[in-house]
N, C-alpha and C positions, 0 to 999 in steps of 0.2 A: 588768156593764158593758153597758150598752146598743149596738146595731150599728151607730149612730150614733155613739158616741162610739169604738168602734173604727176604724169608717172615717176620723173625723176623725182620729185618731193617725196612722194609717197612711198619709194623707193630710200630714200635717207631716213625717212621719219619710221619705217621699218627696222632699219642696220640700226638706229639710235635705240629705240626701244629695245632690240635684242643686248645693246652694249649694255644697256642700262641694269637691263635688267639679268644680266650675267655675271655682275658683280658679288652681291648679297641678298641673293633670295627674293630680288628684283622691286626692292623698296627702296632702291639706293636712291641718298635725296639726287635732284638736279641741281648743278651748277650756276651759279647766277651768267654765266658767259652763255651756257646750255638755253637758261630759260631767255635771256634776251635774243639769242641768234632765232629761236622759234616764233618770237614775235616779230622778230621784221618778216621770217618768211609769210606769217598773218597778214599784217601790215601792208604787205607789197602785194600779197593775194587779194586782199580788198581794194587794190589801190588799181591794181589790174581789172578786177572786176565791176570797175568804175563806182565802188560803192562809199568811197574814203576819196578825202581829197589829200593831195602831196602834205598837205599844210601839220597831217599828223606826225610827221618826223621832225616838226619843230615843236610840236607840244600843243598847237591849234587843232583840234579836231574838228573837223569839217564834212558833214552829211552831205553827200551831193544826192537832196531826194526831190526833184521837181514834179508836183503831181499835178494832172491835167486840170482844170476846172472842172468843178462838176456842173454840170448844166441841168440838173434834176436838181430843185431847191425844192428842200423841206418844209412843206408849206402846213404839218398837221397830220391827221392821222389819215387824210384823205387821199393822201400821196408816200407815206411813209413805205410800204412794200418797194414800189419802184425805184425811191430814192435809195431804201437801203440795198437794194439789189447793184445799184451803181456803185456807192461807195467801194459795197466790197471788190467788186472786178475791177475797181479802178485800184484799191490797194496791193490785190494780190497781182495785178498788173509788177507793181514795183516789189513786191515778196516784201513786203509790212502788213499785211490781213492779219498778225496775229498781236497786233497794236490795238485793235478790238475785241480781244480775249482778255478776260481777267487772271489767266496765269501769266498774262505778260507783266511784270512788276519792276519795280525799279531798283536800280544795283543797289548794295548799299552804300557800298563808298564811293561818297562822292566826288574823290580825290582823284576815280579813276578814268582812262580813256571809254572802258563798258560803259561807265553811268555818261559821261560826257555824249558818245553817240545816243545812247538810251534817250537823254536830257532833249537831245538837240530833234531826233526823229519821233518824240511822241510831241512833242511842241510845234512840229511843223504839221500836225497830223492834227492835232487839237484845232490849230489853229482853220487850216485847210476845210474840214467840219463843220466848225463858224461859219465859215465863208459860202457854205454848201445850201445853209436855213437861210428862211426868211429871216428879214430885221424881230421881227414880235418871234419864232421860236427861239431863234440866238437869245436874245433878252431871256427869256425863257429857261433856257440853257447855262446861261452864265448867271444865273440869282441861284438856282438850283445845285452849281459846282461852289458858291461863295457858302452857302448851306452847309453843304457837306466840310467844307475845309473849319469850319467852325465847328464842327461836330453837330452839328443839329441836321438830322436827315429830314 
């Protein structure tokens, strides 16, 4: 997106909120025409920022997040600093490094496009992690996540 066309947004999304809020003391609800015209321009800013694929204007939400291999496998505690040093510059490479923070949590409704990309890029992150350990940590790792989802820590 060009800084033109940023500024023009942000230029609209200015004049909207002065409209808005010049009505009633600037609580006036938004319009469902309001609230959907705001999310294509969401939609088509992500879709620009190659981080959406087209597939979300038909109802498929589509993560386009390819992360590199890691070639530091987590082999124990003997190597754990290095590897975890790579993860993270490999995440925030793609700006998902806070996919390893525990304030990152899950929408709740799961009816919505949020929880669907949520869904879709902590799963390829999950996954990708796997793929990062040795065969005996992964095992390690996924008896330890079946633990927890039973409630038994």
């Amino acid at each position: 997106m060009s800084p033109e066309e940023i500024e023009a947004m942000e230029k609209a999304k200015v004049e909207k909120e002065k409209r808005t809020a010049g009505g009633s003391g600037g609580d006036s609800p938004i319009t469902k025409s309001e609230m959907m015209s705001e999310m294509r321009c969401m939609i088509q800013w992500l879709m620009e920022a190659d981080l959406v694929n087209s597939n979300v204007m038909s109802g498929l939400t589509e993560v386009k997040l390819e992360l590199v291999p890691n070639e530091v496998k987590l082999e124990g505690s003997r190597n754990y600093l290095s590897w975890s040093r790579r993860v993270k510059v490999l995440l925030s490479a793609k700006r998902v490094e806070q996919y390893l923070e525990e304030s990152c949590v899950e929408p709740i409704d799961k009816a919505s496009t949020e929880w669907k990309v949520w869904h879709t890029t902590n799963s390829t992150i999950a996954a990708w992690l796997m793929a990062s350990m040795s065969p005996a940590i992964a095992k390690m790792v996924e008896a330890w996540r079946k633990l927890q989802k039973s409630g038994r820590p």
